[in-house]
N, C-alpha and C positions, 0 to 999 in steps of 0.2 A: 561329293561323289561324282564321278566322271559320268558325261553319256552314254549308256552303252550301244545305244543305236545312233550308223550312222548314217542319219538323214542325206547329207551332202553325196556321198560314195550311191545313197539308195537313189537322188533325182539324176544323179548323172549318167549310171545303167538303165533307168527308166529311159531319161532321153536317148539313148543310145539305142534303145528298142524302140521307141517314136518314131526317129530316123531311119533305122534300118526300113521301120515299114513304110513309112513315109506317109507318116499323119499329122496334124496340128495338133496343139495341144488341147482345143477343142475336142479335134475327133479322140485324144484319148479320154479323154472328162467324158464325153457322150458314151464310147463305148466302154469303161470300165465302172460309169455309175457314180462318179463322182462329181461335184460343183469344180467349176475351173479355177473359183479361188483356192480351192484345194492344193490342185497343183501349183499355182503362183506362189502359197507358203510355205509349201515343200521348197520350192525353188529361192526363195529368201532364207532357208535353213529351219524353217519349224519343222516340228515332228509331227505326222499325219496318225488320225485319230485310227484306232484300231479297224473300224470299218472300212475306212477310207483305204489303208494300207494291205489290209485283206483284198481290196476289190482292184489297187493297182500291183497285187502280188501274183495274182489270178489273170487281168490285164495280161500283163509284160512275162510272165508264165517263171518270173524271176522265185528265191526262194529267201525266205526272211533270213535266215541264218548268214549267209551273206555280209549281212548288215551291221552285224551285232559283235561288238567290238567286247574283248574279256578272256584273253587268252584262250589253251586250251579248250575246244567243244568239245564236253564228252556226251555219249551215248545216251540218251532219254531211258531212264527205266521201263524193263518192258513190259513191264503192267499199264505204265502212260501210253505207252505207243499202243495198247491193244484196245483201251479205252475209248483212245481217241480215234480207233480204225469203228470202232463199234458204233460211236457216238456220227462219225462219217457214212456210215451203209446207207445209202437211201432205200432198200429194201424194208431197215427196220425203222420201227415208225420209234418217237423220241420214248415215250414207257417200256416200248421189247426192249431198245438201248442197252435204259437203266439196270431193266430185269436182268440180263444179262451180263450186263455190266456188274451188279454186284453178285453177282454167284461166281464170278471170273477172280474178283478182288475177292471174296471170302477165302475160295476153295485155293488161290494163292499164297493168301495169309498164312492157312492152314498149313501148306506144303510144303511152301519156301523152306530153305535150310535158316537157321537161326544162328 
């Protein structure tokens, strides 16, 4: 199976945003929350652990998709994308979410054409 993420393309738009601001790779490590060997294994081709990759995707303000090599990107089903707007709200605490969340996916279920 091919890699579908690609690390290489993700550290060199990273540094490319480093530069532009004109930080060390220090000052990115301190400011996006990650251990600097982090970035040194990205930068020898590893692939950064989902937190790590969350906190320099949020960092560098870049977007994952970018990354991720597999032809065609189609559209997120839009039950995913409501989900995951829901499961984002900082208004709603992580059980309204749910609540919500699943009377969204039920009342969906329900509707959708089949």
């Amino acid at each position: 199976m091919t890699d579908r993420f690609d690390s290489d393309a993700f550290y060199v738009a990273l540094n490319a945003t480093r530069l532009s601001r004109q930080k060390t790779w220090k000052d990115v490590a301190e400011e996006a929350g990650v251990n600097a060997s982090t970035l040194s294994r990205i930068g020898q081709g590893a692939k950064p652990d989902v937190n790590g990759l969350a906190a320099l995707l949020s960092w560098s303000n870049l977007k994952a998709e970018l990354f991720i090599r597999g032809g065609e990107q189609q559209e997120a089903e839009p039950i995913a994308k409501i989900t995951a707007l829901l499961r984002a709200d900082p208004k709603l605490s992580s059980n309204n979410a749910k609540l919500i969340e699943e009377i969204v996916i039920s009342t969906y279920n329900n509707l959708r054409d089949k």
